[in-house]
VEXDREN-2710 file (C-alpha; in Angstrom, 1 decimal):
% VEXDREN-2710
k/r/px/py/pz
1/UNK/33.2/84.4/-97.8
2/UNK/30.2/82.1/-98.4
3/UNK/30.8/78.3/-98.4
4/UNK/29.8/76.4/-101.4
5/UNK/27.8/73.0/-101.9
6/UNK/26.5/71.8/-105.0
7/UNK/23.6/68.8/-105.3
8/UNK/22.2/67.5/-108.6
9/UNK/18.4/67.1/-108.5
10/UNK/17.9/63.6/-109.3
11/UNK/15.0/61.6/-110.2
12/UNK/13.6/60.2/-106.6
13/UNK/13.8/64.1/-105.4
14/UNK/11.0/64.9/-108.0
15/UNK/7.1/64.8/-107.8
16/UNK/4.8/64.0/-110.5
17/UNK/5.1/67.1/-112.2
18/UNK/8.3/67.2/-112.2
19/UNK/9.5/69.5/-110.0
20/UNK/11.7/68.6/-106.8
21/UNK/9.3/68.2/-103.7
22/UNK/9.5/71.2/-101.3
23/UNK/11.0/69.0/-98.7
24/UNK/14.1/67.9/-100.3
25/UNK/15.3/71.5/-99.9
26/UNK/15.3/71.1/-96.4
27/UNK/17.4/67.9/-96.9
28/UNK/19.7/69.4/-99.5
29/UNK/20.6/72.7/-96.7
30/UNK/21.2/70.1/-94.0
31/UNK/23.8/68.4/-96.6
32/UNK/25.2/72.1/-97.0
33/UNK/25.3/72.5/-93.4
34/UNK/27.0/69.1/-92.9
35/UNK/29.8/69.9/-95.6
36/UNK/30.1/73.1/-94.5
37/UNK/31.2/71.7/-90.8
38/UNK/33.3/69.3/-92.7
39/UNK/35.0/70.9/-95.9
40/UNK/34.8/74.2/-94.6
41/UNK/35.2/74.4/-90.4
42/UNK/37.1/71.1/-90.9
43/UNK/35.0/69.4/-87.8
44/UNK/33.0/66.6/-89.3
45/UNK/29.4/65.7/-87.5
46/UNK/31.3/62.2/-86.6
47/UNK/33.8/64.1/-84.9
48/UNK/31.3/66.8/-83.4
49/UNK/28.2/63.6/-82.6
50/UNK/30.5/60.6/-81.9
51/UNK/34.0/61.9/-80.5
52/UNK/32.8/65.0/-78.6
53/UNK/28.9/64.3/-77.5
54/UNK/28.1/67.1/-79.1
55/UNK/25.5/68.7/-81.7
56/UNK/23.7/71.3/-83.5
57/UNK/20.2/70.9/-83.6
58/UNK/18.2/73.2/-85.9
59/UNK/15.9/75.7/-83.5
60/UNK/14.4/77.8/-86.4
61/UNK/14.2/77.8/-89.9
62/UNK/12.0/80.3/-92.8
63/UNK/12.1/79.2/-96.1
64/UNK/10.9/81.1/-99.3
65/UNK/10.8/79.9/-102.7
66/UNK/11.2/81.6/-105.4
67/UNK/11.6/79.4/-108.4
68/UNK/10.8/75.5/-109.4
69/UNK/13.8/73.2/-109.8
70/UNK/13.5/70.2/-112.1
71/UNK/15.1/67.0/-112.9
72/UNK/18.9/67.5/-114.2
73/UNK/19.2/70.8/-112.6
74/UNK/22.5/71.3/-110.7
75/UNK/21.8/73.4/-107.4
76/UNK/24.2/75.7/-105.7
77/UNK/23.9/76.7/-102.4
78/UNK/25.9/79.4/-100.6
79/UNK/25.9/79.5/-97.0
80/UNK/27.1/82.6/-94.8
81/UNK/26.8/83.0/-91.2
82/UNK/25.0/85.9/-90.2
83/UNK/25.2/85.7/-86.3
84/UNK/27.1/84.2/-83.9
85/UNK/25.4/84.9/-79.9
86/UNK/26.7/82.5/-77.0
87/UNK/25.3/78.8/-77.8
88/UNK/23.3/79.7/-81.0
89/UNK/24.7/80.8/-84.4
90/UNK/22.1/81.5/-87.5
91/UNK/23.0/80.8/-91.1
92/UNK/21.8/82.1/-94.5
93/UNK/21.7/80.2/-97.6
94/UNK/20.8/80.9/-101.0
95/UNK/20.1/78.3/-103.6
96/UNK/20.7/78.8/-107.5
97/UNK/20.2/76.9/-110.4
98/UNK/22.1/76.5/-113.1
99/UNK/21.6/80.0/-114.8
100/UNK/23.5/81.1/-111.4
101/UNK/22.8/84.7/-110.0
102/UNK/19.7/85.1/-111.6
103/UNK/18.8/82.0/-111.2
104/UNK/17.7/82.0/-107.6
105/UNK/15.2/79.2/-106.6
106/UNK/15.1/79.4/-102.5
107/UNK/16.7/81.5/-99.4
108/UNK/16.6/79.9/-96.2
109/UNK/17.6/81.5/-92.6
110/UNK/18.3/78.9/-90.1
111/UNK/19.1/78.8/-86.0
112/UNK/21.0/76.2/-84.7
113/UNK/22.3/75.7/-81.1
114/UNK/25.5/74.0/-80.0
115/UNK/24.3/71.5/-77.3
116/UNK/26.2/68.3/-75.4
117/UNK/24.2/65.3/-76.0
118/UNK/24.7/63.9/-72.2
119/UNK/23.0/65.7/-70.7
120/UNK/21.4/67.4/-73.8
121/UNK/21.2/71.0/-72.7
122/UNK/22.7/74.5/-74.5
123/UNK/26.9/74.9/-74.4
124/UNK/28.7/77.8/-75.2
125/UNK/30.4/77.9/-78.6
126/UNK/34.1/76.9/-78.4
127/UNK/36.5/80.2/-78.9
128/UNK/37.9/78.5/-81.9
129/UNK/35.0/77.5/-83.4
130/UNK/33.4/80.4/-82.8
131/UNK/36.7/82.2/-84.9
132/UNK/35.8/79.5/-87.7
133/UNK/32.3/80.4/-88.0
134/UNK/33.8/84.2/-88.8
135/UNK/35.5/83.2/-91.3
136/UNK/31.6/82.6/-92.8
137/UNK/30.5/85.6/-92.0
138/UNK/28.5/87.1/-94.4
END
C-alpha cells in the first residue's frame, strides 16, 4: 500500500514563469519521506536523529519529469518501497496533480541508508522496522 502526502504549490515555490522550480521537488519527496517515517512507520526523524543517533541519508536519487506544476496546484505524492537489502532500502514516488492518475508530473527512485551518527557509518535495518517498511511495499 503506497503512503500518501499531499503539498500545495505555493507562491515562493514558483519561478518567473510560473511553474514550480525543479528543485522544490526534491524538497517536497524529502517532506514525503519525513511523513512517511512519521504518519506512516510511526518513528518520527526527532525520535530516529535526536533519541536514537540515527539517520537516513539519501545515497541515490533519478528524477524524471513529466509535466509542469503551477501556482495553486495541489500535489500528491505516493510513496512505495521497492527494496529493502541490509542497511539500504530504495523508495519510489510518483507525483500527481490535481487531475490525479492522469495527471502525472514526476517519478522519483531514491536510496537511502540507515546509518548511526556517532560514529557515522552503515547499520543494519532494525527487524521491526524492516517489517514496517513491508508494509510499503510496492
Amino acid at each position: 500500500m503506497p503512503f500518501i502526502h499531499r503539498e500545495t504549490v505555493r507562491f515562493g515555490h514558483v519561478d518567473g514563469a510560473g511553474i514550480v522550480f525543479h528543485p522544490r521537488y526534491s524538497e517536497w519527496v524529502n517532506n514525503t519521506i519525513e511523513a512517511w517515517f512519521a504518519e506512516g512507520i510511526g518513528y518520527d526523524f526527532t525520535a530516529l536523529h535526536q533519541r536514537d543517533g540515527r539517520a537516513i541519508p539519501l545515497l541515490e536519487s533519478r528524477y524524471a519529469f513529466r509535466k509542469a506544476s503551477r501556482l495553486g496546484d495541489v500535489l500528491t505524492f505516493s510513496l512505495t518501497v521497492t527494496e529493502v537489502k541490509r542497511a539500504t532500502f530504495d523508495v519510489h514516488v510518483d507525483c500527481h496533480g490535481p487531475g490525479g492518475a492522469d495527471d502525472l508530473r514526476i517519478t522519483t527512485d531514491i536510496r537511502m541508508m540507515h546509518v548511526t551518527l556517532e560514529p557515522m557509518g552503515s547499520e543494519t535495518i532494525p527487524d521491526w522496522l524492516r517489517a514496517k517498511f513491508e508494509e510499503f511495499r510496492a
